[in-house]
Backbone atoms as SQL, in Angstrom:
CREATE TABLE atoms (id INTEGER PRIMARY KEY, chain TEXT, resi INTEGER, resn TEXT, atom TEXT, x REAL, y REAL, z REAL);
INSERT INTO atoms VALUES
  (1, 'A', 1, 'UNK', 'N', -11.041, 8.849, -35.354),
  (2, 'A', 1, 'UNK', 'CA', -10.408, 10.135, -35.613),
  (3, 'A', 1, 'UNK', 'C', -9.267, 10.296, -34.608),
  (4, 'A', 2, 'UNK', 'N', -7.943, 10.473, -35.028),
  (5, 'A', 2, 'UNK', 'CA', -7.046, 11.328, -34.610),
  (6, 'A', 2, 'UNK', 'C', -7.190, 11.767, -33.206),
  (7, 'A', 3, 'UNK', 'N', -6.349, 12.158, -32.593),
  (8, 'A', 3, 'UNK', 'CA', -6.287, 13.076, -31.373),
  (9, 'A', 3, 'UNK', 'C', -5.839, 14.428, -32.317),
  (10, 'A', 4, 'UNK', 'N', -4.670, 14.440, -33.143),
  (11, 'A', 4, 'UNK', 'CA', -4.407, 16.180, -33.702),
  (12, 'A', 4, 'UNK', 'C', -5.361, 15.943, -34.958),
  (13, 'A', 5, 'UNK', 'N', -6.464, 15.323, -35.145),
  (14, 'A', 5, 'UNK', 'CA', -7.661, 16.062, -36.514),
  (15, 'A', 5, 'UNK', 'C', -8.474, 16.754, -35.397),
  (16, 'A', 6, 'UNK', 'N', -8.434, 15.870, -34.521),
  (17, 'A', 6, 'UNK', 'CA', -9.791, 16.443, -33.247),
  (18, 'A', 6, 'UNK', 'C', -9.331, 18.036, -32.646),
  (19, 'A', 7, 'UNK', 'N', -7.858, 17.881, -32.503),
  (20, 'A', 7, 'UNK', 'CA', -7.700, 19.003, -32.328),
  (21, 'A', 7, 'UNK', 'C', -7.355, 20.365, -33.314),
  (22, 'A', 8, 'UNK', 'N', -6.818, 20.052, -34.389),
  (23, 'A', 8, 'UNK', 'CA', -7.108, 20.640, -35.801),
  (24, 'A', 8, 'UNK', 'C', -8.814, 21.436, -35.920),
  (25, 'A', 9, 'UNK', 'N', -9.511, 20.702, -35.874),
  (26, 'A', 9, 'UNK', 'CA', -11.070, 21.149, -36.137),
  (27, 'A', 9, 'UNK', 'C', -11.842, 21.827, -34.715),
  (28, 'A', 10, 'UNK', 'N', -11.060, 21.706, -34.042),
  (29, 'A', 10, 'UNK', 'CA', -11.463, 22.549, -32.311),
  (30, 'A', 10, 'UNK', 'C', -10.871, 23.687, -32.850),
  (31, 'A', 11, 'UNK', 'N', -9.409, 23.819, -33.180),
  (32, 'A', 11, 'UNK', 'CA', -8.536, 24.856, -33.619),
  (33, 'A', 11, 'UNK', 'C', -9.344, 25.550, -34.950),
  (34, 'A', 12, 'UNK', 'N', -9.816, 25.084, -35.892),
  (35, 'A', 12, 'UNK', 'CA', -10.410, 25.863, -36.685),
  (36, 'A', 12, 'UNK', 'C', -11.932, 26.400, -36.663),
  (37, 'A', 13, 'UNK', 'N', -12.803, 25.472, -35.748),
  (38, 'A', 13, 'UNK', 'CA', -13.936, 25.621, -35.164),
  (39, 'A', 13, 'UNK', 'C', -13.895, 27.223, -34.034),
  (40, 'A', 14, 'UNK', 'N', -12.552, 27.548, -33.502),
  (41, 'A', 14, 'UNK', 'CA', -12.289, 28.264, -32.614),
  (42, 'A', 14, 'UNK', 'C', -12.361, 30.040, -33.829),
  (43, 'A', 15, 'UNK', 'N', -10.756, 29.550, -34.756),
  (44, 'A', 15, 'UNK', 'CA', -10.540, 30.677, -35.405),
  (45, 'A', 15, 'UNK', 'C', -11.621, 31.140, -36.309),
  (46, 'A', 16, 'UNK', 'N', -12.779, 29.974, -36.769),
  (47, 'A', 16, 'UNK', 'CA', -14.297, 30.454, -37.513),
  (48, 'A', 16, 'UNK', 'C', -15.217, 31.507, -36.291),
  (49, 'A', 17, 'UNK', 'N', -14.922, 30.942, -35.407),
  (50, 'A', 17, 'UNK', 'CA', -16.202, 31.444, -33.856),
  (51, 'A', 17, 'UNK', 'C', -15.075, 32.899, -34.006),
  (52, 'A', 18, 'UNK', 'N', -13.674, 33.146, -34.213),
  (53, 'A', 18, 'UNK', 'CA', -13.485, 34.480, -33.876),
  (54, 'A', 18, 'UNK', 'C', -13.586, 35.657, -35.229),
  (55, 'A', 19, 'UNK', 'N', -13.635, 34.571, -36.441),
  (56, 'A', 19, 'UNK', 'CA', -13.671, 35.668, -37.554),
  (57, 'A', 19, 'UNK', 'C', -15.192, 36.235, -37.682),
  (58, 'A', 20, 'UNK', 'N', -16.064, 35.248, -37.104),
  (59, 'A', 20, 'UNK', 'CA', -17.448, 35.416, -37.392),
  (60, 'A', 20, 'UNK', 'C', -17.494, 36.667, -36.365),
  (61, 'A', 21, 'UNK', 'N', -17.440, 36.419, -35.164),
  (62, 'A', 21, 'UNK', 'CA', -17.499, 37.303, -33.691),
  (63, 'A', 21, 'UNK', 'C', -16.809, 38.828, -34.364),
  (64, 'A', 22, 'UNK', 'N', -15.589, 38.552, -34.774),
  (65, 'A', 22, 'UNK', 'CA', -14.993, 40.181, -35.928),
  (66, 'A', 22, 'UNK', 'C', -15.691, 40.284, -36.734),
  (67, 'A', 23, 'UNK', 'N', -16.342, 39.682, -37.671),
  (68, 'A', 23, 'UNK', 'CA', -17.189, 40.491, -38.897),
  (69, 'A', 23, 'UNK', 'C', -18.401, 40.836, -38.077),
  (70, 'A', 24, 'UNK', 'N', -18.998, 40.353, -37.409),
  (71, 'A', 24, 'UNK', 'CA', -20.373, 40.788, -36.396),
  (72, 'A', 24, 'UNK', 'C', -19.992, 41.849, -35.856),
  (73, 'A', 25, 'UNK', 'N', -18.673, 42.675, -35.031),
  (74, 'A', 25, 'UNK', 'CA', -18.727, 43.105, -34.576),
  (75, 'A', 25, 'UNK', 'C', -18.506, 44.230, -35.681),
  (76, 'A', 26, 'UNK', 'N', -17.727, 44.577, -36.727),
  (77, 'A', 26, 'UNK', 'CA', -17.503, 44.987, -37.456),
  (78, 'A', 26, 'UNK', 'C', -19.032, 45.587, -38.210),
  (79, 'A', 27, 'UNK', 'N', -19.303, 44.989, -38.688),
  (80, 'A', 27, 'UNK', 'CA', -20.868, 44.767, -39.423),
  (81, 'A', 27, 'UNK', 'C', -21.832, 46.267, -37.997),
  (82, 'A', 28, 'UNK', 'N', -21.797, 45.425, -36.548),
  (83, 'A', 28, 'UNK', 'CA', -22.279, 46.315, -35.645),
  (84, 'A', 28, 'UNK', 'C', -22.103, 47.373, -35.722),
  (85, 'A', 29, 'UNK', 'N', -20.345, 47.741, -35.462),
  (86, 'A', 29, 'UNK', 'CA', -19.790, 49.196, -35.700),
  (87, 'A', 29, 'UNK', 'C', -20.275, 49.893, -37.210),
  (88, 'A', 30, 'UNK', 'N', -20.291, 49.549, -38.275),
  (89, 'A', 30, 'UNK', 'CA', -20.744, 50.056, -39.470),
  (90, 'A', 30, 'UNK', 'C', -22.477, 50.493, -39.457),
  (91, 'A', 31, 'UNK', 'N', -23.055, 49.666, -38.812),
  (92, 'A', 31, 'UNK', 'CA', -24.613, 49.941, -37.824),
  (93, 'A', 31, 'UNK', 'C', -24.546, 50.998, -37.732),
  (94, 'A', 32, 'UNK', 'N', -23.413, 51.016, -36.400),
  (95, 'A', 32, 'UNK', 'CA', -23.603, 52.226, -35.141),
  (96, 'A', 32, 'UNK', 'C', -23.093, 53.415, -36.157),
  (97, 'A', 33, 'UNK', 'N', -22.596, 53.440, -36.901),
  (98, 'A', 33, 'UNK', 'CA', -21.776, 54.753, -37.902),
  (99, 'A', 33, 'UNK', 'C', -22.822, 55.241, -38.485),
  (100, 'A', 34, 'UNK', 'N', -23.527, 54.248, -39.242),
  (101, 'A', 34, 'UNK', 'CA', -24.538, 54.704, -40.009),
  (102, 'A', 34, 'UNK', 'C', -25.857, 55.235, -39.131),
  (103, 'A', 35, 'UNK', 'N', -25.926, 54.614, -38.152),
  (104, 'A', 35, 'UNK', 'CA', -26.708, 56.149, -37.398),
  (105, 'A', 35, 'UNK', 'C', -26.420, 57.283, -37.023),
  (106, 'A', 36, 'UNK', 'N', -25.109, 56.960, -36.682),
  (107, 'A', 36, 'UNK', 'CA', -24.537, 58.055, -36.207),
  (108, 'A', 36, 'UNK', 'C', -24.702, 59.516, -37.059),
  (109, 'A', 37, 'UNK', 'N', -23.944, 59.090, -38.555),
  (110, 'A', 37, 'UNK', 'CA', -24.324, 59.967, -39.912),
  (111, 'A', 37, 'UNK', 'C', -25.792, 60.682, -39.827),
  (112, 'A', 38, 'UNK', 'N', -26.142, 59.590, -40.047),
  (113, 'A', 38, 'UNK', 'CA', -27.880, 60.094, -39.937),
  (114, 'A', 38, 'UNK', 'C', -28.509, 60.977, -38.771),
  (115, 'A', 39, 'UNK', 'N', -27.719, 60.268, -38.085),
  (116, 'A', 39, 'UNK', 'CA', -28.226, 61.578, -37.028),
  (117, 'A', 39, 'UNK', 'C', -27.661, 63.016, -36.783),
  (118, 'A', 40, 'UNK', 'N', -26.489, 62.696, -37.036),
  (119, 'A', 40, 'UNK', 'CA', -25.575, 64.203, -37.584),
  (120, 'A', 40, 'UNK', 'C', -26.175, 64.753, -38.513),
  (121, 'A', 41, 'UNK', 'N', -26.862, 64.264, -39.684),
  (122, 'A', 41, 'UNK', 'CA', -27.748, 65.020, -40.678),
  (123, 'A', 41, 'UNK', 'C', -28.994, 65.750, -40.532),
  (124, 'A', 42, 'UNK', 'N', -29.435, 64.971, -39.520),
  (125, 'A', 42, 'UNK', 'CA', -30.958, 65.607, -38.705),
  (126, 'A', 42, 'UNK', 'C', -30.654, 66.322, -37.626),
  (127, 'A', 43, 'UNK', 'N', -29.710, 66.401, -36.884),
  (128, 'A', 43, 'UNK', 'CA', -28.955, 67.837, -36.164),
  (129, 'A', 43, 'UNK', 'C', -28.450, 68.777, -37.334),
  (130, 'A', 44, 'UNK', 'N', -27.795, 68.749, -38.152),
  (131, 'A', 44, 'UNK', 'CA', -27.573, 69.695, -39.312),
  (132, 'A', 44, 'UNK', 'C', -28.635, 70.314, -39.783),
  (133, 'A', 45, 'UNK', 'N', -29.564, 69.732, -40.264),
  (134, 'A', 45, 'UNK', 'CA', -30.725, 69.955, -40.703),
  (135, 'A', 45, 'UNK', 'C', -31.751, 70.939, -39.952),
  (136, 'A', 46, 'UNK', 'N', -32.116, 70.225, -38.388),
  (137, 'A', 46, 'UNK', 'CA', -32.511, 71.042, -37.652),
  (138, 'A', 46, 'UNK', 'C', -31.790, 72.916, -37.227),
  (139, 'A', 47, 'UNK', 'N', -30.337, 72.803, -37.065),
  (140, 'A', 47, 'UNK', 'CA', -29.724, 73.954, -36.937),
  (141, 'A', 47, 'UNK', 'C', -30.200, 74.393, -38.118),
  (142, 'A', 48, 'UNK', 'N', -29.635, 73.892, -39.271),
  (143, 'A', 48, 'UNK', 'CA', -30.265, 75.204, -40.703),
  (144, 'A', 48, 'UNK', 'C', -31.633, 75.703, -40.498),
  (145, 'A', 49, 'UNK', 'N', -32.871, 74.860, -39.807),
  (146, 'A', 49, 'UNK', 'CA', -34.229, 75.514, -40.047),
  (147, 'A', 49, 'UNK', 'C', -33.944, 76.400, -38.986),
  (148, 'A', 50, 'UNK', 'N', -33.920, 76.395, -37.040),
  (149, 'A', 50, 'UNK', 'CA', -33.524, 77.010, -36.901),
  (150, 'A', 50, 'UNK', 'C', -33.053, 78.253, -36.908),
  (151, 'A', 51, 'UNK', 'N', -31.863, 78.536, -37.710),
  (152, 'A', 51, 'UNK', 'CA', -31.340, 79.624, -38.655),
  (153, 'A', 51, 'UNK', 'C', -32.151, 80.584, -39.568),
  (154, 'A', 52, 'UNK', 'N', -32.803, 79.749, -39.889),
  (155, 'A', 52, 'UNK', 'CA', -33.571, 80.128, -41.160),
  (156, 'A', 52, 'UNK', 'C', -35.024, 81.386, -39.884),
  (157, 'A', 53, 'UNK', 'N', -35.513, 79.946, -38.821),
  (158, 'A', 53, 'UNK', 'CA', -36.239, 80.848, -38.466),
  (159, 'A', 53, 'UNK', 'C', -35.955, 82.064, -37.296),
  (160, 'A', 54, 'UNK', 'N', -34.841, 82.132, -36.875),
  (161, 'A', 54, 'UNK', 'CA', -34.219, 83.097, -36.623),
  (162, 'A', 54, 'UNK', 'C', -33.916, 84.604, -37.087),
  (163, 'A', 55, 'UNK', 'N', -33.619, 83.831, -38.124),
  (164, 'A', 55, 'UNK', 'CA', -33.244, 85.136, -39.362),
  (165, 'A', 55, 'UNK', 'C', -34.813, 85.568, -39.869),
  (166, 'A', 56, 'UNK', 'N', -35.669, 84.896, -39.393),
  (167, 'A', 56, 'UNK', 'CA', -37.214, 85.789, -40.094),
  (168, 'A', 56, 'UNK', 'C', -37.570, 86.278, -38.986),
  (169, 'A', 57, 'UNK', 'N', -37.178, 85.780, -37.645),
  (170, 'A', 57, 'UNK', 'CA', -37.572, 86.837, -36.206),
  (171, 'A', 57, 'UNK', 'C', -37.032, 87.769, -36.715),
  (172, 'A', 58, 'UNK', 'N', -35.577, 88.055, -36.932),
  (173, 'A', 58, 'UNK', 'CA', -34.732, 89.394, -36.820),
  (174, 'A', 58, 'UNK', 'C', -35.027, 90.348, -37.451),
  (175, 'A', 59, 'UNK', 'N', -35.584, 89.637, -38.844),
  (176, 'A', 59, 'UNK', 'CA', -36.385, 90.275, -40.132),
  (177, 'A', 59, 'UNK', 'C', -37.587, 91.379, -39.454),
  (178, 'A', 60, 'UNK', 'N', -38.525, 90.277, -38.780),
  (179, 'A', 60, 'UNK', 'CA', -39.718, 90.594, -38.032),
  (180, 'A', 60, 'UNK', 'C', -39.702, 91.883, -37.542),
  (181, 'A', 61, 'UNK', 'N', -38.641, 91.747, -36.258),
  (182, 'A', 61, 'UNK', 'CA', -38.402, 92.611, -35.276),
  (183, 'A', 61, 'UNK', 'C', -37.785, 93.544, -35.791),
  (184, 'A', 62, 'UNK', 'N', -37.369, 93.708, -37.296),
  (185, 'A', 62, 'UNK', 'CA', -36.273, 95.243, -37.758),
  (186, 'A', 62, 'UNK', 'C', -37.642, 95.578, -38.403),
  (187, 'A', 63, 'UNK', 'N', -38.214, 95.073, -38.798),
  (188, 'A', 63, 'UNK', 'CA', -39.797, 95.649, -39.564),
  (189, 'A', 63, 'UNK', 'C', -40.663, 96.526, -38.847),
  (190, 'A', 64, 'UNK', 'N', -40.836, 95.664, -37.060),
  (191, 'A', 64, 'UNK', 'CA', -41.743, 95.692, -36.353),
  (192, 'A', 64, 'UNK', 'C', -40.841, 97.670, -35.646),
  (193, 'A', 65, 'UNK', 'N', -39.529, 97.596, -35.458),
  (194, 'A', 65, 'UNK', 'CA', -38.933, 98.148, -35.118),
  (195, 'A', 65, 'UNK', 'C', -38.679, 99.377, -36.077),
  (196, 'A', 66, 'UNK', 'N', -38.658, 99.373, -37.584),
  (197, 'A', 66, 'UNK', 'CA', -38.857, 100.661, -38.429),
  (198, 'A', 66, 'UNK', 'C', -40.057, 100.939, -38.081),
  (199, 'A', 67, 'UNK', 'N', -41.422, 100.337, -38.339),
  (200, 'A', 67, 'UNK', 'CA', -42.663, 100.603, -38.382),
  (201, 'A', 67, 'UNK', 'C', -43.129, 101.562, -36.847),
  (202, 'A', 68, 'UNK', 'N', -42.322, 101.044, -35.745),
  (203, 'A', 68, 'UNK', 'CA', -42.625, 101.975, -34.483),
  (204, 'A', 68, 'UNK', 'C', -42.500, 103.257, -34.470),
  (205, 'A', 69, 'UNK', 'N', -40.660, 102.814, -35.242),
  (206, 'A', 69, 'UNK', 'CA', -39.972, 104.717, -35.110),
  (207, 'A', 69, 'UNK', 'C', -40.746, 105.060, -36.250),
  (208, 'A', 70, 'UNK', 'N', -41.302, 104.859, -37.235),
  (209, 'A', 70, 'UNK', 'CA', -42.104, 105.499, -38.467),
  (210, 'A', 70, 'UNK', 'C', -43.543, 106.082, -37.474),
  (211, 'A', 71, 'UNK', 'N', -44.279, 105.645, -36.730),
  (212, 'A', 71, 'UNK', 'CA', -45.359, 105.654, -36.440),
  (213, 'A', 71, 'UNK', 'C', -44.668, 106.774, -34.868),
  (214, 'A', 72, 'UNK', 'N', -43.839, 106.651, -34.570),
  (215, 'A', 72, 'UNK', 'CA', -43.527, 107.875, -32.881),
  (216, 'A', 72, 'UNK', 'C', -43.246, 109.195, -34.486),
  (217, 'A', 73, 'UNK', 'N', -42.685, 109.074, -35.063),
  (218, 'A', 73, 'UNK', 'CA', -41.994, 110.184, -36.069),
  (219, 'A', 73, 'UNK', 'C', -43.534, 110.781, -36.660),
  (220, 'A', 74, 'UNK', 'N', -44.178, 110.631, -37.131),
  (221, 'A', 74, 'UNK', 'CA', -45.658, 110.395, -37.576),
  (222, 'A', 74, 'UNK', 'C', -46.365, 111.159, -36.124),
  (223, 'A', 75, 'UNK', 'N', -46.251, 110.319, -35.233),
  (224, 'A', 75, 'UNK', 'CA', -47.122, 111.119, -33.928),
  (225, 'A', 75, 'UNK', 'C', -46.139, 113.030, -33.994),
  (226, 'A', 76, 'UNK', 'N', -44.840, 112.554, -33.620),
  (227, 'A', 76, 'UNK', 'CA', -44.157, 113.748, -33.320),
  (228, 'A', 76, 'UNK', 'C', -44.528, 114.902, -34.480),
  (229, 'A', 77, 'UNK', 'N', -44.517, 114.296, -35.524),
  (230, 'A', 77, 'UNK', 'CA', -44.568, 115.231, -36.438),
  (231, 'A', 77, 'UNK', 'C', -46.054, 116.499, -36.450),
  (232, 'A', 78, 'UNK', 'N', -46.865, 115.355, -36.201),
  (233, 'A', 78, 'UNK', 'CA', -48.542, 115.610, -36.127),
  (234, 'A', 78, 'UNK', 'C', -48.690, 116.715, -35.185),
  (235, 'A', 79, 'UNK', 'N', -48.077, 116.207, -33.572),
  (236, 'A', 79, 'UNK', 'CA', -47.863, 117.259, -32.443),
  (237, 'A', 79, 'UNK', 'C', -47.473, 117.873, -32.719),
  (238, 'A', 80, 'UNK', 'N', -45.931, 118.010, -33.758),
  (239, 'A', 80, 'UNK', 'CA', -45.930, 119.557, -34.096),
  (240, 'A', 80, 'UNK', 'C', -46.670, 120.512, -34.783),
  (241, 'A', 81, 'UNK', 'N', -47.115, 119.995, -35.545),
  (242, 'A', 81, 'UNK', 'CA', -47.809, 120.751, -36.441),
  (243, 'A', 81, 'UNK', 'C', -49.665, 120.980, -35.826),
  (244, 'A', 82, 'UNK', 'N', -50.017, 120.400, -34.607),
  (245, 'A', 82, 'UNK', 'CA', -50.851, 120.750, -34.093),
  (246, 'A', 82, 'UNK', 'C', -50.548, 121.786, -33.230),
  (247, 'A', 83, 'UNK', 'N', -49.096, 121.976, -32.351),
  (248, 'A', 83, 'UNK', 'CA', -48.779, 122.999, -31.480),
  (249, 'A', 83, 'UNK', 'C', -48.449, 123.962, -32.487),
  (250, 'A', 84, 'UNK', 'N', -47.737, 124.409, -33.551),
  (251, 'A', 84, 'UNK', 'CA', -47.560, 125.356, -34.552),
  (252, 'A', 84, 'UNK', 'C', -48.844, 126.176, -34.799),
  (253, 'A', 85, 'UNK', 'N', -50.026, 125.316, -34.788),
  (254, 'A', 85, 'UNK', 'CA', -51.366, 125.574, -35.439),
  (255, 'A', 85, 'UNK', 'C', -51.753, 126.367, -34.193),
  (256, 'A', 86, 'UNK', 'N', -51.971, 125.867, -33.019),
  (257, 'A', 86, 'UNK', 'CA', -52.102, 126.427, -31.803),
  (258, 'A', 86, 'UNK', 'C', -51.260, 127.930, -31.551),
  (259, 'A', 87, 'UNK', 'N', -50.019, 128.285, -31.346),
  (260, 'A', 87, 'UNK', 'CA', -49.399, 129.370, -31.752),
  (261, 'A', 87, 'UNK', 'C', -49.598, 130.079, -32.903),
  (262, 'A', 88, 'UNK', 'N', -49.777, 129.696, -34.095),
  (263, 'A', 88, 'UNK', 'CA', -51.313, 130.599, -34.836),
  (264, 'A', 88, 'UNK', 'C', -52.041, 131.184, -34.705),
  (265, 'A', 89, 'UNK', 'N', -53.075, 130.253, -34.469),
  (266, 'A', 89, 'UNK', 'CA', -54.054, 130.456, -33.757),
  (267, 'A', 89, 'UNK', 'C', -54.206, 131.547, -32.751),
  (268, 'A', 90, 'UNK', 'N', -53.672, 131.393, -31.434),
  (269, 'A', 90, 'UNK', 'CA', -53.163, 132.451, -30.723),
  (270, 'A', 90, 'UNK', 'C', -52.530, 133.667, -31.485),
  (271, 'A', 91, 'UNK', 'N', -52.164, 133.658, -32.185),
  (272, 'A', 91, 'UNK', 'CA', -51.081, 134.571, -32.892),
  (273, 'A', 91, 'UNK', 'C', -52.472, 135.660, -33.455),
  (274, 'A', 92, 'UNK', 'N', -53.391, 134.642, -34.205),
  (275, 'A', 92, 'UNK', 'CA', -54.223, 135.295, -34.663),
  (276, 'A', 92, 'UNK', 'C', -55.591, 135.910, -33.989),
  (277, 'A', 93, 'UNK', 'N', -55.438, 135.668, -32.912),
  (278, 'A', 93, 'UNK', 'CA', -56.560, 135.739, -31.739),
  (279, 'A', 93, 'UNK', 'C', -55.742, 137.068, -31.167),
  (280, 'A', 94, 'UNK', 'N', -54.581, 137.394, -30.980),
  (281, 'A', 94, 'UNK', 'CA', -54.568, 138.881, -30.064),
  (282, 'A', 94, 'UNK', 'C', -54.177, 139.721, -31.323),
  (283, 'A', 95, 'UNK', 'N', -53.922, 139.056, -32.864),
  (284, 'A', 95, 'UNK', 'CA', -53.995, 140.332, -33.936),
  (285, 'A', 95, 'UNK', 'C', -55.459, 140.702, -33.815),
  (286, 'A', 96, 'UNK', 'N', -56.631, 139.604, -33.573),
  (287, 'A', 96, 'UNK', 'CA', -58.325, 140.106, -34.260),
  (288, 'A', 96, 'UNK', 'C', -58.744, 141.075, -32.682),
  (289, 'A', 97, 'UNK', 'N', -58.177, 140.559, -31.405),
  (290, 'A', 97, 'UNK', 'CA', -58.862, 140.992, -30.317),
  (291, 'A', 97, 'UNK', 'C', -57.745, 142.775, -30.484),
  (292, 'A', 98, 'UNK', 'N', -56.906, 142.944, -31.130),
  (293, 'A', 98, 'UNK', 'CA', -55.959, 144.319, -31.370),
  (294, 'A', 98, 'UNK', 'C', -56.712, 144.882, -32.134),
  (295, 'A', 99, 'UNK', 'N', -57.089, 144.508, -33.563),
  (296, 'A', 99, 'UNK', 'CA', -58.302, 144.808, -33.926),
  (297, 'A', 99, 'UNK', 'C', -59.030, 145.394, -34.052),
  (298, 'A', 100, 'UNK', 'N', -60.179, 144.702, -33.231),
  (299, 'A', 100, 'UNK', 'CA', -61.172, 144.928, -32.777),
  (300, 'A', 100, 'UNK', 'C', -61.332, 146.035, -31.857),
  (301, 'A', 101, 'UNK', 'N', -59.622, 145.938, -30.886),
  (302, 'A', 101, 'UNK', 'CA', -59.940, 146.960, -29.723),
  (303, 'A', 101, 'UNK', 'C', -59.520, 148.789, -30.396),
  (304, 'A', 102, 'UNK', 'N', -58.847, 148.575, -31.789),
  (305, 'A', 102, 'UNK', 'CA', -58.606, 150.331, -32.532),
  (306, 'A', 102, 'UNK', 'C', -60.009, 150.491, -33.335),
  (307, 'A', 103, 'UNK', 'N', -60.411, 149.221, -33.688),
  (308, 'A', 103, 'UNK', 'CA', -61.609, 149.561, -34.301),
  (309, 'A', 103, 'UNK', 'C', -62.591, 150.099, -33.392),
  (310, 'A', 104, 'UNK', 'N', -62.793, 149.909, -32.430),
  (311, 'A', 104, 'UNK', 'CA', -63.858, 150.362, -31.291),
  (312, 'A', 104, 'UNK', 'C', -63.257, 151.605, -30.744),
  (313, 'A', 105, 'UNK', 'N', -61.588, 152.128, -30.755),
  (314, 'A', 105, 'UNK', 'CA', -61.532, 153.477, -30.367),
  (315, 'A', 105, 'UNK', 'C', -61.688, 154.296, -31.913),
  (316, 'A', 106, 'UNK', 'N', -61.776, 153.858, -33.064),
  (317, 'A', 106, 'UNK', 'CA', -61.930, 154.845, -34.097),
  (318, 'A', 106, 'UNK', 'C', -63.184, 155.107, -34.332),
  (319, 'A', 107, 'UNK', 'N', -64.222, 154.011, -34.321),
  (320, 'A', 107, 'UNK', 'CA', -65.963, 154.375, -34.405),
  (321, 'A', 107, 'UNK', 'C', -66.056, 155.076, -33.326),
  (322, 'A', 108, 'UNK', 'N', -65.613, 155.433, -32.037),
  (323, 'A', 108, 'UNK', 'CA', -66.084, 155.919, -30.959),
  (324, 'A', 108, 'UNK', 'C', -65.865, 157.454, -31.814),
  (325, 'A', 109, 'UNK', 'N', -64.808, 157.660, -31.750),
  (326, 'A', 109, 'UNK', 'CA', -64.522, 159.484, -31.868),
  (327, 'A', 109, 'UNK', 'C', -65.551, 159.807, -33.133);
């Protein structure tokens, strides 16, 4: 063989070792992408649930938060209408003891 076949087939033995070494590396990078994707999808994914369960706290807490002021409004209301009853009450306690006290000067005479 030749000295330039020998070196011909070093020379193409070389430019095979660099197309192979580029499609490998190539091939790698298309790897690394395709996780990459995938993993951008399972961060996407995770933020939407997330979201989702966020938005049923907020839900929660506007529920949990009508149901309080419903239940102080409910107490307040009750107190009033127990102190109203009380001033009644009273109301009607110095009409019966008024009463009682002309009725005891009219049987007297």
């Amino acid at each position: 063989i030749s000295e330039q076949q020998r070196r011909q087939r070093l020379a193409e033995r070389r430019r095979n070792k660099i197309k192979n070494d580029i499609i490998l590396k190539a091939l790698q990078e298309a790897s690394d992408l395709d996780a990459l994707r995938a993993e951008k999808r399972l961060i996407i994914e995770e933020e939407r649930r997330l979201k989702a369960l966020l938005g049923v706290e907020k839900t929660n807490s506007k529920k949990k938060q009508d149901l309080m002021a419903a239940m102080r409004a409910e107490t307040h209301r009750r107190q009033m209408k127990h102190e109203q009853g009380e001033v009644k009450g009273s109301h009607l306690k110095k009409k019966s003891s008024k009463n009682r006290a002309l009725h005891y000067w009219k049987n007297t005479d």
